[in-house]
Chimera marker file (.cmm) of the C-alpha trace (Angstrom):
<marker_set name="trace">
<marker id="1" x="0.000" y="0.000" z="0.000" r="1" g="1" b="0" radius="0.5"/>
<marker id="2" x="3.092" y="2.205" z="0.988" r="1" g="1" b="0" radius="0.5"/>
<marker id="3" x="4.830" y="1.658" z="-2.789" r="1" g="1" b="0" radius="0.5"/>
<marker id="4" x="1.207" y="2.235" z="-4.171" r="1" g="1" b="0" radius="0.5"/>
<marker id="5" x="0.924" y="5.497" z="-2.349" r="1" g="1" b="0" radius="0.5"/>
<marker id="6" x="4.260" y="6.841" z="-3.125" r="1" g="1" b="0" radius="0.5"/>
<marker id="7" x="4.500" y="6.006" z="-6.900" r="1" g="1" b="0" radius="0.5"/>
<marker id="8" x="1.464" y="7.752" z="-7.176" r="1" g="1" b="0" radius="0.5"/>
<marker id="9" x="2.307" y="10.882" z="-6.006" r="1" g="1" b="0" radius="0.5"/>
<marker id="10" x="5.193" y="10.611" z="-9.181" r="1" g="1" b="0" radius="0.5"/>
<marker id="11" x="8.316" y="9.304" z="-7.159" r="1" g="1" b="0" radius="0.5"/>
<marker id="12" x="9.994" y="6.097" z="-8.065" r="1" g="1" b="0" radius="0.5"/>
<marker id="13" x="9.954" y="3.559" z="-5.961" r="1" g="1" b="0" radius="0.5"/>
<marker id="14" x="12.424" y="0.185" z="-5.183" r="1" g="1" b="0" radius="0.5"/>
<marker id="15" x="11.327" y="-1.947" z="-2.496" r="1" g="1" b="0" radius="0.5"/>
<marker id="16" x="13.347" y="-4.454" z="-0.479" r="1" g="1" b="0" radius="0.5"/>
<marker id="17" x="11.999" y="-7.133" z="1.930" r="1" g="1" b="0" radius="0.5"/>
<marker id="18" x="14.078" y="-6.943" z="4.639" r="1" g="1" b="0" radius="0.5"/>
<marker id="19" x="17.343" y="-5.530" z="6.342" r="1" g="1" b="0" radius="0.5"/>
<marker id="20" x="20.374" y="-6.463" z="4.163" r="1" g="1" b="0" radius="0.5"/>
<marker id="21" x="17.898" y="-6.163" z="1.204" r="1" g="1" b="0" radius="0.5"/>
<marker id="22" x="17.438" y="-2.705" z="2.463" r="1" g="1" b="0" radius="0.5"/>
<marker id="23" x="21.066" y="-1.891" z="2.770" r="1" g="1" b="0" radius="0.5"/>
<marker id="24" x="21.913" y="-2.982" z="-0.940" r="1" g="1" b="0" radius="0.5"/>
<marker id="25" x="18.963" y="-1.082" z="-2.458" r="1" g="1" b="0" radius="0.5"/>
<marker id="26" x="20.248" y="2.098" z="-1.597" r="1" g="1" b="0" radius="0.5"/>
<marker id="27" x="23.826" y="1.190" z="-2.023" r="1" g="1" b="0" radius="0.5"/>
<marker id="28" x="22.523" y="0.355" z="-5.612" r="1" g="1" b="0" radius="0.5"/>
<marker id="29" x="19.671" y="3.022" z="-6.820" r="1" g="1" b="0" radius="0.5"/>
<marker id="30" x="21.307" y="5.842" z="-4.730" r="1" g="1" b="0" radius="0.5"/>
<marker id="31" x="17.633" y="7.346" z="-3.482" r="1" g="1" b="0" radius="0.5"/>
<marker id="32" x="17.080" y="10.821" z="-1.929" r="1" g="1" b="0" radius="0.5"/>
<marker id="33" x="14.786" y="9.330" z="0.756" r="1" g="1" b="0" radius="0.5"/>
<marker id="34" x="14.665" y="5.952" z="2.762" r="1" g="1" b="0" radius="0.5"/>
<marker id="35" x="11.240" y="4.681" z="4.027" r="1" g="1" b="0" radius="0.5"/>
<marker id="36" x="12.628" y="2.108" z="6.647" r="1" g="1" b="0" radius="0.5"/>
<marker id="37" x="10.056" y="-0.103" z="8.397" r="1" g="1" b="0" radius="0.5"/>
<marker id="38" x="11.499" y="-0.523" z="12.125" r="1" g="1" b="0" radius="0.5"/>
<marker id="39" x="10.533" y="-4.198" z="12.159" r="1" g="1" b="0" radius="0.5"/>
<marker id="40" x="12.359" y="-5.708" z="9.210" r="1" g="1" b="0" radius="0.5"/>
<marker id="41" x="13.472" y="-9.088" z="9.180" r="1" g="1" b="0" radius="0.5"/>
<marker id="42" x="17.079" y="-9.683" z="9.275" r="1" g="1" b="0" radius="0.5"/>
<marker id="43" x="18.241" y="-6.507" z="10.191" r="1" g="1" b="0" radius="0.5"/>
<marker id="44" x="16.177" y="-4.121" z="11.963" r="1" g="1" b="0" radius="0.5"/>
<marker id="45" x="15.424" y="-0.142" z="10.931" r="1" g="1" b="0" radius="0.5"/>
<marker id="46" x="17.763" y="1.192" z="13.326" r="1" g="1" b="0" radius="0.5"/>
<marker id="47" x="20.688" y="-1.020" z="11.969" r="1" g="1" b="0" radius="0.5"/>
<marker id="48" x="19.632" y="-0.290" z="8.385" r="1" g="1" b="0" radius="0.5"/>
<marker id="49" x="19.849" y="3.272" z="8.973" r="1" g="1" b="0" radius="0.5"/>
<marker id="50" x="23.673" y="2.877" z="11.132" r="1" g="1" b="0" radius="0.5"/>
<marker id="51" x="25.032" y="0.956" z="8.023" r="1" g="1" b="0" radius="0.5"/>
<marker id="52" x="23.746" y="3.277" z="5.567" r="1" g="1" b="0" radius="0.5"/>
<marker id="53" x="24.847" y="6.468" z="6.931" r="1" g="1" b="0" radius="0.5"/>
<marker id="54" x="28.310" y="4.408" z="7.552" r="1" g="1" b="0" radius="0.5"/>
<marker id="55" x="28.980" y="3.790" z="4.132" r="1" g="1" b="0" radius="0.5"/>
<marker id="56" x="28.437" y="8.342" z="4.132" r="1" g="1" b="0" radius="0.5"/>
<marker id="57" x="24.947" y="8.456" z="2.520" r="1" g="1" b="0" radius="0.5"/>
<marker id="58" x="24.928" y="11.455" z="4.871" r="1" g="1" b="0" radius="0.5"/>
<marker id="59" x="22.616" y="13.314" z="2.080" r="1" g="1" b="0" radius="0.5"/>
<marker id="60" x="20.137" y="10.671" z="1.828" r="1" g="1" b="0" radius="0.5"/>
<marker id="61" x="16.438" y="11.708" z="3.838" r="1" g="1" b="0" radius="0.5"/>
<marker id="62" x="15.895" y="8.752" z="6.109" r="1" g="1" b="0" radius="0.5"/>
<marker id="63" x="12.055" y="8.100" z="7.646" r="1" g="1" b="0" radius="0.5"/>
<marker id="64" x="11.433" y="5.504" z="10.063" r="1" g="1" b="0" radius="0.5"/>
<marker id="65" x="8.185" y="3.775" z="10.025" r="1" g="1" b="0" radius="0.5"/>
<marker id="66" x="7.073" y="1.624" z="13.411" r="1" g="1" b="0" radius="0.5"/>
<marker id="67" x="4.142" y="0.637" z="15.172" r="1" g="1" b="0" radius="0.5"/>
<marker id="68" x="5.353" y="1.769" z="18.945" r="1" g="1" b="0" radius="0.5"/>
<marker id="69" x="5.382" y="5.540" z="20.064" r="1" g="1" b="0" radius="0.5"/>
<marker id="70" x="6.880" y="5.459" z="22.704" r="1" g="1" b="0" radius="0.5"/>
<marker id="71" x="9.725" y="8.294" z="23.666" r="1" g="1" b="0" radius="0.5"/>
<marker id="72" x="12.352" y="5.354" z="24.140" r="1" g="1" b="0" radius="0.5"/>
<marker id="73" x="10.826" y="4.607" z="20.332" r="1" g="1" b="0" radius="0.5"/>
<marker id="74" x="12.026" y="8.090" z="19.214" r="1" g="1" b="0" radius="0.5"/>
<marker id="75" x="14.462" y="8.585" z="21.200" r="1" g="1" b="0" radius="0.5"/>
<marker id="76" x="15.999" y="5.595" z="19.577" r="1" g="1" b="0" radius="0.5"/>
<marker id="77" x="14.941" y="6.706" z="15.743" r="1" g="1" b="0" radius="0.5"/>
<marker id="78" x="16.798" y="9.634" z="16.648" r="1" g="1" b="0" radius="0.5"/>
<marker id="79" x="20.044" y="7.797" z="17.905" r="1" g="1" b="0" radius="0.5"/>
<marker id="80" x="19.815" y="5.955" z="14.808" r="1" g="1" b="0" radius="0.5"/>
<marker id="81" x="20.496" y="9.303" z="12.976" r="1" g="1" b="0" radius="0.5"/>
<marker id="82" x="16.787" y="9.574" z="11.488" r="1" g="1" b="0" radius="0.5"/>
<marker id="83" x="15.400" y="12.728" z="9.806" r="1" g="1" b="0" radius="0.5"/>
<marker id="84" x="11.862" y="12.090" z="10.330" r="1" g="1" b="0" radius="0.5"/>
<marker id="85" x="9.599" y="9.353" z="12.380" r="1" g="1" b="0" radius="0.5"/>
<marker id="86" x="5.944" y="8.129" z="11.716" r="1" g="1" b="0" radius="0.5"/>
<marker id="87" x="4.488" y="6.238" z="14.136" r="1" g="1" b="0" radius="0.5"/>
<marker id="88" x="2.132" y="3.873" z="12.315" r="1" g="1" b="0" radius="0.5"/>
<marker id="89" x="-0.715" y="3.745" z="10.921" r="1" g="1" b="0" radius="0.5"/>
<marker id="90" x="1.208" y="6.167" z="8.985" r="1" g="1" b="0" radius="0.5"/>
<marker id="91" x="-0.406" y="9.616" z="8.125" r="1" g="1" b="0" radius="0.5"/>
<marker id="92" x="-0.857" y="9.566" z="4.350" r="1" g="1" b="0" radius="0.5"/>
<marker id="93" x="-0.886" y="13.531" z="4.122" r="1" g="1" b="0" radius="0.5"/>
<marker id="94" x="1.581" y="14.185" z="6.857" r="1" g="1" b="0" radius="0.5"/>
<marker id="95" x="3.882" y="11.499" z="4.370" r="1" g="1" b="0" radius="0.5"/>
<marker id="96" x="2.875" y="13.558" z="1.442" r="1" g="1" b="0" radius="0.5"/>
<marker id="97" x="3.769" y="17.038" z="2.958" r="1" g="1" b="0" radius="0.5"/>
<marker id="98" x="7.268" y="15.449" z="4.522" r="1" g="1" b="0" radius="0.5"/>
<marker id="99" x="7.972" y="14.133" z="0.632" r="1" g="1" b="0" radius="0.5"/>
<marker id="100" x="7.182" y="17.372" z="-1.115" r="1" g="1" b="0" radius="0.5"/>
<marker id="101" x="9.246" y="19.404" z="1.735" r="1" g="1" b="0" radius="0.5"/>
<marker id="102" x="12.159" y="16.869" z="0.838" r="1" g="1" b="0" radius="0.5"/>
<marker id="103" x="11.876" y="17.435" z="-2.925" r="1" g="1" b="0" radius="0.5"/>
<marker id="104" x="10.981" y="21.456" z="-2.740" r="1" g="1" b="0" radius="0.5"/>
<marker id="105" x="14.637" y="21.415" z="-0.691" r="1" g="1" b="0" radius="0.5"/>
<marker id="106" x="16.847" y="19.705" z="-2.899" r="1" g="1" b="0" radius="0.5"/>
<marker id="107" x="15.009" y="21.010" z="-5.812" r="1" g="1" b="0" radius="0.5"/>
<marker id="108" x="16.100" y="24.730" z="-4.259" r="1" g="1" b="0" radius="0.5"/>
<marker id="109" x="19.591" y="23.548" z="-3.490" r="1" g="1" b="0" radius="0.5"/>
<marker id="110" x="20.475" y="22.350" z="-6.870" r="1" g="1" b="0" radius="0.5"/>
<marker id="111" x="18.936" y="25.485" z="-8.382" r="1" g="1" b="0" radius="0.5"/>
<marker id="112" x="19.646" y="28.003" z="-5.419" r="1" g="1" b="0" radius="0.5"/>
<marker id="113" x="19.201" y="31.171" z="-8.022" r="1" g="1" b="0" radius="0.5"/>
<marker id="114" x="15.698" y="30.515" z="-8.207" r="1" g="1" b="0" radius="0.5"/>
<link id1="1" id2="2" r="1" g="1" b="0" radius="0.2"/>
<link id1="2" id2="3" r="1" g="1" b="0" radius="0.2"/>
<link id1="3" id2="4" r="1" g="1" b="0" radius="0.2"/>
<link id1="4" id2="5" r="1" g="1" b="0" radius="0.2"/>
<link id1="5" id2="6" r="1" g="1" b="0" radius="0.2"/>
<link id1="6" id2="7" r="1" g="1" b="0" radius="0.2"/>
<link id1="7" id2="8" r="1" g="1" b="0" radius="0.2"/>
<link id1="8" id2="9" r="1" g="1" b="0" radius="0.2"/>
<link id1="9" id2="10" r="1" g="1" b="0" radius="0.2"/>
<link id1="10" id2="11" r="1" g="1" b="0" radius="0.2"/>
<link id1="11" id2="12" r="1" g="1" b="0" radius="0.2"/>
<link id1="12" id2="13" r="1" g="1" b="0" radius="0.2"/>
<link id1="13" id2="14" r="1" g="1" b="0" radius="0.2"/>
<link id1="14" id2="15" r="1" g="1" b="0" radius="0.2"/>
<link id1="15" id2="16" r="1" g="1" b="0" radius="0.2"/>
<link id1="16" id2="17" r="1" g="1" b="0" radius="0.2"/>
<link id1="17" id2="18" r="1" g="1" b="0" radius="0.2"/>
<link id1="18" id2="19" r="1" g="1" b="0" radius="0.2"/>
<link id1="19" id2="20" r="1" g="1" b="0" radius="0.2"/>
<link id1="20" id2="21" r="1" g="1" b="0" radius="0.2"/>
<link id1="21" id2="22" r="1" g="1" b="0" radius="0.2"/>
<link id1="22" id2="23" r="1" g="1" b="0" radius="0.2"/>
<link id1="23" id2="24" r="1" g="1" b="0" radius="0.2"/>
<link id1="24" id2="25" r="1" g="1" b="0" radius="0.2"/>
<link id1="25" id2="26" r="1" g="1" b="0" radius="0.2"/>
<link id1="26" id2="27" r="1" g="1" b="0" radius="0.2"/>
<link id1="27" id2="28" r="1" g="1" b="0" radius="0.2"/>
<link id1="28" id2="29" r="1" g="1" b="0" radius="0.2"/>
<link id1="29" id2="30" r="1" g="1" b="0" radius="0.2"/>
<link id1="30" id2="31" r="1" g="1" b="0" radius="0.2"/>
<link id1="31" id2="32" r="1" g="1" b="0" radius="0.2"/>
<link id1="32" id2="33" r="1" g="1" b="0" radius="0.2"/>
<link id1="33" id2="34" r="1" g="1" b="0" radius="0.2"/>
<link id1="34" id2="35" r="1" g="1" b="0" radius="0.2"/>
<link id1="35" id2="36" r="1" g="1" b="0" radius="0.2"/>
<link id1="36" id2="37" r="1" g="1" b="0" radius="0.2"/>
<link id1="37" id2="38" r="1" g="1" b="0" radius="0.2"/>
<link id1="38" id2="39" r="1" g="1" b="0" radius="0.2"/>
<link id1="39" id2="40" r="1" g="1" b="0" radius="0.2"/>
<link id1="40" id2="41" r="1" g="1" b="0" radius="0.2"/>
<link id1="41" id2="42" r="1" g="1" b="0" radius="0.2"/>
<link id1="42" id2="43" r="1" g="1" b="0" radius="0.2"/>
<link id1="43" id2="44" r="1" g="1" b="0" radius="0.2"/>
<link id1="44" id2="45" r="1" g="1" b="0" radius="0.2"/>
<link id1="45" id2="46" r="1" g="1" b="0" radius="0.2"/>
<link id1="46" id2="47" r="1" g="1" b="0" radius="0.2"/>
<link id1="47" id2="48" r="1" g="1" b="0" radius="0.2"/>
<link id1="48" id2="49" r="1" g="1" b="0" radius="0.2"/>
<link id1="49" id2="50" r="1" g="1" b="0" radius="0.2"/>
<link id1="50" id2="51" r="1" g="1" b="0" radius="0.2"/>
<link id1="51" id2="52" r="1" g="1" b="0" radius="0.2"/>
<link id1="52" id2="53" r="1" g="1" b="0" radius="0.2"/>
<link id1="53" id2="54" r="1" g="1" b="0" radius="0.2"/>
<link id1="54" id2="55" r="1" g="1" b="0" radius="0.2"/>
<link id1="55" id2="56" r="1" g="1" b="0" radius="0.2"/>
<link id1="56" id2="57" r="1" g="1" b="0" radius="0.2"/>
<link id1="57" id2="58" r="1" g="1" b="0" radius="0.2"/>
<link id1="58" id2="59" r="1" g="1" b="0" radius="0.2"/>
<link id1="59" id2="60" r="1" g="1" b="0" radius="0.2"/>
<link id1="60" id2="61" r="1" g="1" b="0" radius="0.2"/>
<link id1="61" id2="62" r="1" g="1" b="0" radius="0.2"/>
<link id1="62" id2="63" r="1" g="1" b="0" radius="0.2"/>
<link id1="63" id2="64" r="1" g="1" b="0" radius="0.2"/>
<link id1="64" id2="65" r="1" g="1" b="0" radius="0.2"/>
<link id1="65" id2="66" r="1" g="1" b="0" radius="0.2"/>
<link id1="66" id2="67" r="1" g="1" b="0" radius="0.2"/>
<link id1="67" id2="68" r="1" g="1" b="0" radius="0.2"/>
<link id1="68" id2="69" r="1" g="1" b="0" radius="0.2"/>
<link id1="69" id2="70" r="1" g="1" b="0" radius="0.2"/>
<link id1="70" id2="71" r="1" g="1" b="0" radius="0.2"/>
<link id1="71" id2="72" r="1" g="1" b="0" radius="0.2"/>
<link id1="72" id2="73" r="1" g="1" b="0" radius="0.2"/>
<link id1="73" id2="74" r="1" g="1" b="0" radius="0.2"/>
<link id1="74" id2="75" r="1" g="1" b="0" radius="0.2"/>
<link id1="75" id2="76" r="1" g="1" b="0" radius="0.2"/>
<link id1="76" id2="77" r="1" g="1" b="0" radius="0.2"/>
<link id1="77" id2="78" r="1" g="1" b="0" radius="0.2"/>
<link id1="78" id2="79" r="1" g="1" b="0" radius="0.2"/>
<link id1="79" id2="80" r="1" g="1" b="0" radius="0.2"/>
<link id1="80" id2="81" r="1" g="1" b="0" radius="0.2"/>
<link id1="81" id2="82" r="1" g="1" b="0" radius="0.2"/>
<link id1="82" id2="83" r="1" g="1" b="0" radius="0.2"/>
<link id1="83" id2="84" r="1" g="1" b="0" radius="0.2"/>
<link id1="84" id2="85" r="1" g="1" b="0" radius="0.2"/>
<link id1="85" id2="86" r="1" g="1" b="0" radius="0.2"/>
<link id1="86" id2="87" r="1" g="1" b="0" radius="0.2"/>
<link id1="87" id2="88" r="1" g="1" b="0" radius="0.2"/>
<link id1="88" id2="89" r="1" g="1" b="0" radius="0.2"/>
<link id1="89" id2="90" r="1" g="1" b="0" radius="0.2"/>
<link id1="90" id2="91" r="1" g="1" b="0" radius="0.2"/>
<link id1="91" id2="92" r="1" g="1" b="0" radius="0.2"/>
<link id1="92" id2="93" r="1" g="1" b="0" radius="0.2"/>
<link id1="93" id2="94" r="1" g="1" b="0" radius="0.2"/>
<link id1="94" id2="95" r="1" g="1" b="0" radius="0.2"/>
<link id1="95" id2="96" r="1" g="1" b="0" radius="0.2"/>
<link id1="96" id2="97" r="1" g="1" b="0" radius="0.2"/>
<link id1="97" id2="98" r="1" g="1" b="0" radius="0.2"/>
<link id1="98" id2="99" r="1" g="1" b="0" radius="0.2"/>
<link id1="99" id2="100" r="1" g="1" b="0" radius="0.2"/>
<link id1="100" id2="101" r="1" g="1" b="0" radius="0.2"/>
<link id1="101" id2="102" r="1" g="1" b="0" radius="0.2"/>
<link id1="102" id2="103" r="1" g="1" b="0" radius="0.2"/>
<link id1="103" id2="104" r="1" g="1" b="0" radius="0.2"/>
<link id1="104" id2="105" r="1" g="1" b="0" radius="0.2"/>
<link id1="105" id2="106" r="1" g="1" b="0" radius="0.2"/>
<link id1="106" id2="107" r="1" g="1" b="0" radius="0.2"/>
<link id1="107" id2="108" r="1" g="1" b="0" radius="0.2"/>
<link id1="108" id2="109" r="1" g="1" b="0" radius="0.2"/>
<link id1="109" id2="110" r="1" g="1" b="0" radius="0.2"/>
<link id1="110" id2="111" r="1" g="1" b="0" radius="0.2"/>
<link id1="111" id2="112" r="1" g="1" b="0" radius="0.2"/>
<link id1="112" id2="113" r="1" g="1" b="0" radius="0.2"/>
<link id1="113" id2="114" r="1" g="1" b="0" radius="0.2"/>
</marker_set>
């Protein structure tokens, strides 16, 4: 529902069915933004997000999807060096607005005249 969403507000979309999946994908198609699921199998969001900004994908948005809201929760996205955090069931506008922010920024940094 998440890929269906996305793609059709006109981004492309990979998708990858767990951690080391996860890891590779970007390694591979180089994205401006990460949607990490928390609870992925193998390797979990947090550790998906270490190795990722490891291998200096420091410009890459990453947003953390999970099902728990608790401030540990956050507090722990936030260790993990996320940008943004939904707590799920994710907030379809709220997603839309955070992905349009994302794209209006980079979109003014690689044209800052204008």
């Amino acid at each position: 529902m998440m890929r269906y969403f996305v793609e059709s507000e006109g981004h492309t979309v990979t998708t990858a069915g767990d951690g080391p999946s996860a890891v590779a994908a970007v390694k591979e198609f180089q994205p401006d933004v990460a949607i990490l699921d928390i609870g992925m199998p193998g390797l979990n969001g947090y550790k998906v997000a270490e190795q990722i900004r490891h291998h200096r994908h420091q410009s890459l948005t990453l947003i953390a999807l999970s099902g728990l809201g608790q401030e540990e929760d956050k507090r722990n996205a936030t260790e993990a060096d996320f940008d943004i955090r939904f707590t799920k069931p994710v907030d379809i506008p709220a997603l839309n607005k955070a992905l349009a922010s994302i794209a209006a920024e980079r979109a003014r940094r690689a044209h800052p005249e204008g």
